[in-house]
C-alpha positions, 0 to 999 in steps of 0.5 A: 424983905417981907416974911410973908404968913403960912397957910396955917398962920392965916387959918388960925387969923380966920378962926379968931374972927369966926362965931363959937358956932362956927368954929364948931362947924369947921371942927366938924369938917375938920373930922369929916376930912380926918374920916375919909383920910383913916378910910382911905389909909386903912387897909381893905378889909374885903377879900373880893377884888370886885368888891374893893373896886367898887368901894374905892370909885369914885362916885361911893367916895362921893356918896360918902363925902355927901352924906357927911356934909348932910350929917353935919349940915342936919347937926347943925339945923339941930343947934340951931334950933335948939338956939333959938327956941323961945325962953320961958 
């Protein structure tokens, strides 16, 4: 029978044919994803009920994701540019 590839094996076969860049990119998110997970595991640091509520909904769990992919997406305009400045 065919061994078949773990999630992780095709991860890593589609990194290899990624561009530096690219790769770069993913890290990125990747440290996006490991944010949000340290900020959900970590323990509330409000004393009010309300104010976790309101932390926890899920349109601020959307806002924060937003903003971190236009985080990443301005950095990466910012690359970007400064690849293709003109050389003198």
């Amino acid at each position: 029978m065919a061994k078949r590839i773990t999630e992780r094996q095709r991860l890593a076969f589609k990194l290899e044919s990624l561009t530096d860049t690219e790769v770069k990119e993913v890290i990125d998110y990747i440290s996006i994803m490991e944010s949000m997970r340290r900020a959900s595991v970590a323990p509330a640091a409000f004393d009010d009920d309300l104010i976790s509520l309101l932390a926890e909904a899920q349109e601020s769990r959307r806002a924060r994701q937003a903003f971190e992919w236009e985080s990443v997406r301005r950095r990466a305009e910012r690359r970007a540019a400064a690849g293709a400045a003109p050389r003198v």
